[in-house]
C-alpha positions, -999 to 999 in steps of 0.1 A, spaced: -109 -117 145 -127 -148 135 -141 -144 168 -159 -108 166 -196 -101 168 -218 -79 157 -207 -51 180 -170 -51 168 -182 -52 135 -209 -16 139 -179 2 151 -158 0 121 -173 18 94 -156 5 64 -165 -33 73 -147 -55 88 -121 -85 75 -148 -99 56 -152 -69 36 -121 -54 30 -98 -85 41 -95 -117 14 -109 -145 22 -75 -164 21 -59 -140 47 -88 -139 75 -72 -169 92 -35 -153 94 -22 -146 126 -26 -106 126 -57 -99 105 -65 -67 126 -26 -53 117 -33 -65 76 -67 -43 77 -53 -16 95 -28 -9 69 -52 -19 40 -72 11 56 -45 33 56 -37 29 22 -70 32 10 -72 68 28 -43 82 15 -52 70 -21 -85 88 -14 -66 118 -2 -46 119 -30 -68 118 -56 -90 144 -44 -59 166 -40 -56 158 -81 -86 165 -85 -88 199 -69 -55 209 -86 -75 205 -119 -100 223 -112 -82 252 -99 -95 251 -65 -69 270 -42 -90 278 -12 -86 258 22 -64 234 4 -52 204 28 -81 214 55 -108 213 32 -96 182 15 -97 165 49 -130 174 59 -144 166 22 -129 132 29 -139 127 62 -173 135 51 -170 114 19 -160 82 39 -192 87 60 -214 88 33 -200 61 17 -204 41 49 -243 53 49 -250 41 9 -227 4 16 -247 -2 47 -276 2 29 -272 -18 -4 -259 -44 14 -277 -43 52 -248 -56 71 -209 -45 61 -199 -80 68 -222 -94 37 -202 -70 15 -175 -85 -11 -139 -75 -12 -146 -55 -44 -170 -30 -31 -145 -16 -13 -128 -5 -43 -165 10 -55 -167 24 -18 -132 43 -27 -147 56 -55 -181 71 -38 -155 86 -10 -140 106 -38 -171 117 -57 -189 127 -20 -158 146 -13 -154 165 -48 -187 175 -41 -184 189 -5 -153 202 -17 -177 222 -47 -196 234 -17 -174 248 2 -163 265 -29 -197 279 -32 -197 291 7 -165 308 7 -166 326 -27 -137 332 -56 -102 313 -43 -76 345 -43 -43 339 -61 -14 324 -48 20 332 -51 44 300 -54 73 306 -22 101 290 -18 105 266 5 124 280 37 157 269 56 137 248 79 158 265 110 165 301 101 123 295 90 114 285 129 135 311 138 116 338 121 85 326 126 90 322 162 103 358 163 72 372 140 52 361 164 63 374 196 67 406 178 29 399 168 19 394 206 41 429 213 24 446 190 -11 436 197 -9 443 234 -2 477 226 -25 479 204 -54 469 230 -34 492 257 -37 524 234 -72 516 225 -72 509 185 -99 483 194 -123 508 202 -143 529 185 -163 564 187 -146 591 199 -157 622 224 -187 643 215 -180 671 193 -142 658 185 -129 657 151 -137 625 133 -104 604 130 -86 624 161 -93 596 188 -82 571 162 -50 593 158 -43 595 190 -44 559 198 -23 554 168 -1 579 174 8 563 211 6 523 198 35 536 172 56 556 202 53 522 223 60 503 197 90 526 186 117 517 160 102 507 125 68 522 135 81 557 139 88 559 107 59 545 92 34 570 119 55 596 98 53 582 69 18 576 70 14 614 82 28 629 47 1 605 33 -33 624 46 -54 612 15 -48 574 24 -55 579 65 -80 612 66 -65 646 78 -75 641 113 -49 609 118 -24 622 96 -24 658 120 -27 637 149 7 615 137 23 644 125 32 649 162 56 619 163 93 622 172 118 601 157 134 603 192 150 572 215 169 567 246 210 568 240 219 535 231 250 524 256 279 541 251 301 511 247 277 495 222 283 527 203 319 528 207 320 487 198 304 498 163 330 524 152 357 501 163 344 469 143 336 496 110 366 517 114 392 502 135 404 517 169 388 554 172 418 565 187 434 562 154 408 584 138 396 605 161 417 632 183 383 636 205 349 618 203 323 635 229 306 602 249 273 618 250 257 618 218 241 649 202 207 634 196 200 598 194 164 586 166 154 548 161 181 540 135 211 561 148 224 582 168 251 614 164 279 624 183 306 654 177 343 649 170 375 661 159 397 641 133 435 642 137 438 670 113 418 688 136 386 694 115 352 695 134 327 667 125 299 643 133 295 607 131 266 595 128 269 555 142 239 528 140 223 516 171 235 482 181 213 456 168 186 475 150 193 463 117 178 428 121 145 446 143 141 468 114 140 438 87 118 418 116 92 446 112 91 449 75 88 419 71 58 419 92 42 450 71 51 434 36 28 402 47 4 423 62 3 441 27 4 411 11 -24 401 26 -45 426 26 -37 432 -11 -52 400 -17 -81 402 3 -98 437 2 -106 463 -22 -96 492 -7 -58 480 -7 -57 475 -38 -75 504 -53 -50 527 -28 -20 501 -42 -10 494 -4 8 472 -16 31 495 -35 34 518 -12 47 498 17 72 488 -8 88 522 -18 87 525 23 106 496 26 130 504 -3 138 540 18 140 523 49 164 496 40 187 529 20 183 545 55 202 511 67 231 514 48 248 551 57 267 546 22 236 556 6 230 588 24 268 599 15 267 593 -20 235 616 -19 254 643 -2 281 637 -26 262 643 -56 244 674 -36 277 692 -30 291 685 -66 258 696 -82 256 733 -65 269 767 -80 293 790 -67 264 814 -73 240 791 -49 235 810 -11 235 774 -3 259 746 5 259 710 17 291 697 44 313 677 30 313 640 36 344 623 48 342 592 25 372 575 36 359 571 72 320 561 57 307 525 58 273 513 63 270 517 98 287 547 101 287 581 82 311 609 90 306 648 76 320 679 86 300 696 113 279 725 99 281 757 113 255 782 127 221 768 134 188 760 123 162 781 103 135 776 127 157 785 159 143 817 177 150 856 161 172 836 138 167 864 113 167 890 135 180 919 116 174 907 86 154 930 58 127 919 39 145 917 5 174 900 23 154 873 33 136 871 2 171 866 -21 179 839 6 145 824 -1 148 824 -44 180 807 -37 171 779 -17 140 777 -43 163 783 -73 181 753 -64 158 727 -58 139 735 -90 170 732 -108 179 697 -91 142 688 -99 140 697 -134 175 687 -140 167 649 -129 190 655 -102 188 641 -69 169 666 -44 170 671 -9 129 652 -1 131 664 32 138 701 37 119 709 64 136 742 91 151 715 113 174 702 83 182 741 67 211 756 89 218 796 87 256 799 85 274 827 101 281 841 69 246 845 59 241 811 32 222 781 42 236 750 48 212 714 37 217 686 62 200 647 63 205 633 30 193 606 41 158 609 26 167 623 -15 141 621 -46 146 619 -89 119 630 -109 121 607 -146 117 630 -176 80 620 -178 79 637 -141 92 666 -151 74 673 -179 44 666 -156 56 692 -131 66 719 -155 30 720 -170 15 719 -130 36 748 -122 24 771 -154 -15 760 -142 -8 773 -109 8 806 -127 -17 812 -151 -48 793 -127 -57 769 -154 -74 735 -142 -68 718 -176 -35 727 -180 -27 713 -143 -47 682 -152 -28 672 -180 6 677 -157 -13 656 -130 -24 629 -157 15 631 -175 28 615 -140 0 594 -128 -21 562 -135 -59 565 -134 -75 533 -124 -108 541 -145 -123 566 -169 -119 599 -159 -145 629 -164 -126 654 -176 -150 682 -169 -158 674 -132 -121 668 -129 -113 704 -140 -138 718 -123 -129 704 -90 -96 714 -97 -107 751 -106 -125 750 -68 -93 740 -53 -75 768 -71 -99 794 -57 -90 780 -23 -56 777 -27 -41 812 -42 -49 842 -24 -53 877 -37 -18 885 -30 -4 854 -49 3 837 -19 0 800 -24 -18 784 7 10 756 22 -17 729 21 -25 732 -15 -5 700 -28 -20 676 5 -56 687 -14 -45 682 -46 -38 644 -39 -71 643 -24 -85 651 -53 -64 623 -72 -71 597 -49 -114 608 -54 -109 602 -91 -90 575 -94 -53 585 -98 -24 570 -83 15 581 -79 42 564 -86 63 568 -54 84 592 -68 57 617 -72 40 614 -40 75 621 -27 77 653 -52 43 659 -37 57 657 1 85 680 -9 71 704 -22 45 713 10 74 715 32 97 733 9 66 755 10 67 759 47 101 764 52 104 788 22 76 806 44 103 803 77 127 822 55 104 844 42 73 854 55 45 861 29 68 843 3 47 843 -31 61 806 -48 45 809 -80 55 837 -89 95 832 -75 92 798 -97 87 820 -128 113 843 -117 142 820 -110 132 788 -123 148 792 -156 139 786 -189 129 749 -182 99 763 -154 90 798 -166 87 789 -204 94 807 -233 82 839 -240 51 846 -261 59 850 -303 58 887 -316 51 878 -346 32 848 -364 62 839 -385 81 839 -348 53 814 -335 55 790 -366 96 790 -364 96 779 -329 67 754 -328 88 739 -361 121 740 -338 104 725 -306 91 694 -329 118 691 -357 126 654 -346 90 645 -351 90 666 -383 116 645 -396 100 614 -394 64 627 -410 76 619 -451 86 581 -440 57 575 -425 31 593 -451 54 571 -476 47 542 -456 8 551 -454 7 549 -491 24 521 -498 2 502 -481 -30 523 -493 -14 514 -530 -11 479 -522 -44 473 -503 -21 463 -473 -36 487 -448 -50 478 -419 -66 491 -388 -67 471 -354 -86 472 -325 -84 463 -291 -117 445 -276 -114 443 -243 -91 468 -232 -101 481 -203 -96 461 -169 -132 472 -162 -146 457 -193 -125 425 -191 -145 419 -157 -177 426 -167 -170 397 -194 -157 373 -173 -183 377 -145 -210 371 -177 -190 342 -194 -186 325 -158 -223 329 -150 -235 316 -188 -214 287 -183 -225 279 -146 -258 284 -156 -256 254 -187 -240 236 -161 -265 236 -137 -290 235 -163 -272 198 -179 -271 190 -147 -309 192 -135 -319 175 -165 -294 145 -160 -310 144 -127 -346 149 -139 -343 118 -161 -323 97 -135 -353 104 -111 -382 92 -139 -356 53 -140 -380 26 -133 -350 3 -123 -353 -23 -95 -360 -9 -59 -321 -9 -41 -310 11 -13 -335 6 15 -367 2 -10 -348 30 -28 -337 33 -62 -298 43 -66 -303 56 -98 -330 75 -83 -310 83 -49 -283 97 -75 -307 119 -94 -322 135 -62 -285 145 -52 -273 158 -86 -311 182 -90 -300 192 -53 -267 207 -66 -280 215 -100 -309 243 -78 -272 251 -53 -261 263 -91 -284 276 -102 -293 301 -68 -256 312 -68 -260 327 -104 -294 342 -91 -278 354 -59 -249 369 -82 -272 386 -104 -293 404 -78 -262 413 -60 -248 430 -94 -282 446 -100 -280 462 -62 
């Protein structure tokens, strides 16, 4: 190396031996190998400590890629200030390179401030664990071809594009394209087109009519396949079965049904898993939990919708849907809970032949509610009873805490030969918690008695609001919708609770899963109570045959009557009112009583605070800053650097960040002010 010239020596940045190389080692055999490695080192210490650095001061954003190019660009001005003290890197002693390390770093802190600046607030991270490094391949790899799948259909069906045809609905074009891309995509996506369909607040009316017109429908899976899962759940199917039919009675995205006879010669139907479809189904939530995720993290809209949330109540049903155990325990506690009274029933499950691939029930007779002159012959009042009782029961199940049927539309209510209705699908079940149902029972007396407050405060019992709510715009929109909603005749319009969460999602109000599944159930119990009975006046039958727990009491006669009962309805809170007025004046006595209050307790006012504390604080920054620089820039030191001063060098490139500061808080406020 002894032997290099100038040329060797302009193509190495950081110098060559005779910089970074001792003196004593620039004769040894290898001097090129012994910088090489010196070099190395000295990157990765560089690399490390602006990784340090960066962890302490929070930075998250770009992590490893913007440390690298902060680097990369802190070496090269490094280069640019050594060159320049010192003309030629060769006339450059061994210890500036240590003072060259430590201009890499501060260069790179700052371009790594900078790219701060560009790319806004770092989001927060969630610490993962650290995946099986093969079963982690493997789902990656298979996340992405199901990524590529998905996308092609995507571009296929159109998403991409936007408008629609002149005079169409908004949204319909949109819902058509999304309807097909979830056909073609099948499995997983079926579901979620339908479940994104009983959601119409969250995707517009237009989409949600549009995917209401999916079918949870699929090709019969191969009979053998079939035939291979009852044998590995149940053992050989001749031993259980006398007869299995080969063709199965309808086949959906998760199962498939089939009729049978047991050896004791009742009639059922087992309902088997496809082959295979448990580990697509987990592929494709996991997709949607990340894409949640994600979003969550990124937008505003997700979060103020709680996306998030809700893709994880639909992956809680789906994975239930997975295991067939689930469904039968639900159809369990259905039979068990009904009345001999009830002009309903549920078939009985046959638990010892039930695992979580396959579910057998007895086969339920007659057929369903939506079937052609179904009730032909039927009398109005006849049809009417059969109506209350179907209601009668859910509102009991409801208000009882109770699991309920969540998806009774005509194609799951069967009319037996004897003339009761039979519930099938248990698949898909809801609890209200007693905060639910108090919620509900005050909803259900505002429809009776057309009160907006008194259906607010059941909407605000169950619900979250994300903000302040006006209470008197929030009634009065309410009172609008209940103009629209009840006819003259009673008659409550079907769409009435699809509106109403319209109106929650405009004011800020969000569901806990369970509601917006009370919600769902109710519309179609609505529709198919309609089936049973045309003209069918709900509000009124929930008064009638609701009981006690819906209807209410009856008003007092008498004001004695009135004071007796409010007493009885709060005697547990009466009880405790002489301990704690004892309790009020012990501390009165004592001058021990003390108020507190919450500053700050609003999310809304906690960010206003923090976006003023963070600009103050930038601003003083920016402000120490430019005078630091102002005063290094007025130095009358000796002329380095090119006929340069470095102290003033240093000055001009601390006032240029100081002014980068200080337009960000400008920027900020004008943005606010907008």
């Amino acid at each position: 190396m002894a032997g290099c010239g100038p040329e060797w020596r302009d193509q190495h940045p950081m110098g060559g031996p005779e910089l970074l190389y001792p003196a004593s080692e620039r004769g040894s055999a290898h001097p090129g190998r012994g910088l090489a490695m010196l070099e190395l080192l000295g990157f990765l210490i560089i690399l490390l400590a602006v990784f340090v650095l960066r962890r302490l001061l929070g930075i998250e954003r770009g992590r490893w890629i913007t440390t690298l190019i902060a680097v990369v660009v802190g070496e090269a001005a490094a280069a640019l200030i050594v060159r320049s003290i010192y003309g030629t890197f060769s006339g450059a002693p061994i210890g500036a390179a240590f003072g060259t390390w430590a201009l890499v770093i501060v260069f790179a802190m700052l371009v790594v401030v900078l790219f701060e600046m560009l790319r806004g607030p770092a989001a927060v991270r969630r610490r993962r664990r650290i995946p099986h490094p093969i079963s982690g391949t493997r789902q990656m790899v298979g996340r992405g071809f199901r990524y590529l799948q998905v996308g092609r259909i995507a571009v296929r069906r159109g998403l991409l594009r936007t408008g629609g045809a002149e005079g169409e609905v908004a949204g319909a074009r949109l819902g058509r394209s999304l309807r097909g891309a979830m056909e073609d995509a099948g499995g997983l996506f079926v579901k979620l087109g339908q479940a994104m369909a009983d959601q119409p607040q969250l995707v517009t009316p237009a989409v949600a009519a549009e995917l209401a017109g999916l079918h949870d429908e699929a090709a019969p899976a191969d009979p053998e396949a079939a035939r291979a899962v009852i044998v590995e759940e149940l053992g050989s199917s001749e031993e259980v079965f006398a007869e299995i039919s080969s063709t199965p009675l309808g086949a959906a995205s998760i199962a498939q049904t089939y009729l049978a006879r047991l050896r004791d010669g009742r009639e059922v139907v087992v309902k088997v898993q496809r082959p295979g479809v448990a580990e697509s189904v987990r592929g494709d939530l996991d997709i949607l939990r990340r894409l949640a995720d994600r979003l969550d993290r990124r937008t505003t809209w997700a979060r103020s919708i709680g996306l998030k949330e809700l893709i994880a109540g639909f992956d809680e049903r789906t994975r239930e849907e997975l295991d067939f155990r689930v469904e039968a325990a639900n159809g369990i506690a259905a039979r068990r809970a009904l009345h001999d009274s009830d002009p309903v029933r549920v078939p009985e499950v046959i638990d010892g032949y039930t695992t979580a691939r396959v579910l057998v029930q007895e086969r339920a007779e007659g057929r369903s509610i939506g079937a052609p002159a179904i009730f032909e012959g039927w009398d109005p009042e006849r049809r009417r009873t059969l109506a209350d009782g179907l209601l009668s029961l859910t509102l009991r199940q409801m208000m009882g805490g109770e699991p309920f049927h969540a998806d009774p539309h005509p194609g799951n209510v069967f009319l037996r030969p004897d003339g009761r209705l039979e519930l099938i699908d248990f698949g898909s079940v809801g609890r209200l918690d007693p905060y639910e149902r108090a919620g509900l029972t005050d909803m259900l007396h505002g429809l009776h008695a057309e009160d907006p407050a008194l259906l607010r405060e059941g909407v605000l019992r169950i619900g979250a609001t994300t903000h302040r709510i006006d209470e008197d715009a929030f009634d009065r929109e309410l009172a609008r919708l209940l103009s629209r909603s009840l006819g003259p005749d009673g008659t409550l319009s079907p769409d009435l609770f699809e509106r109403v969460l319209f109106v929650l999602r405009d004011f800020g109000v969000v569901l806990p899963r369970s509601t917006t599944t009370l919600f769902r159930t109710l519309a179609t119990l609505l529709g198919t109570l309609r089936v049973i009975s045309p003209g069918y006046q709900v509000v009124e039958a929930a008064q009638r045959v609701g009981g006690q727990a819906v209807a209410g009491e009856q008003p007092a006669s008498t004001v004695s009557d009135l004071m007796l009962k409010t007493a009885m309805t709060n005697a547990l809170i009466l009880r405790r009112v002489p301990q704690q007025v004892d309790a009020i004046a012990r501390s009165l006595v004592h001058g021990e009583l003390r108020t507190r209050v919450s500053l700050l307790s609003e999310a809304e006012d906690v960010r206003v605070a923090k976006g003023m504390v963070n600009r103050l604080v930038m601003g003083i920054v920016a402000s120490a800053l430019a005078l630091s620089s102002a005063i290094m820039l007025s130095s009358g030191s000796a002329p380095a650097l090119g006929g340069f001063r470095v102290v003033n060098v240093l000055g001009a490139i601390g006032l240029f960040f100081s002014v980068l500061l200080l337009l960000r808080v400008v920027v900020q406020i004008l943005r606010d002010r907008g």
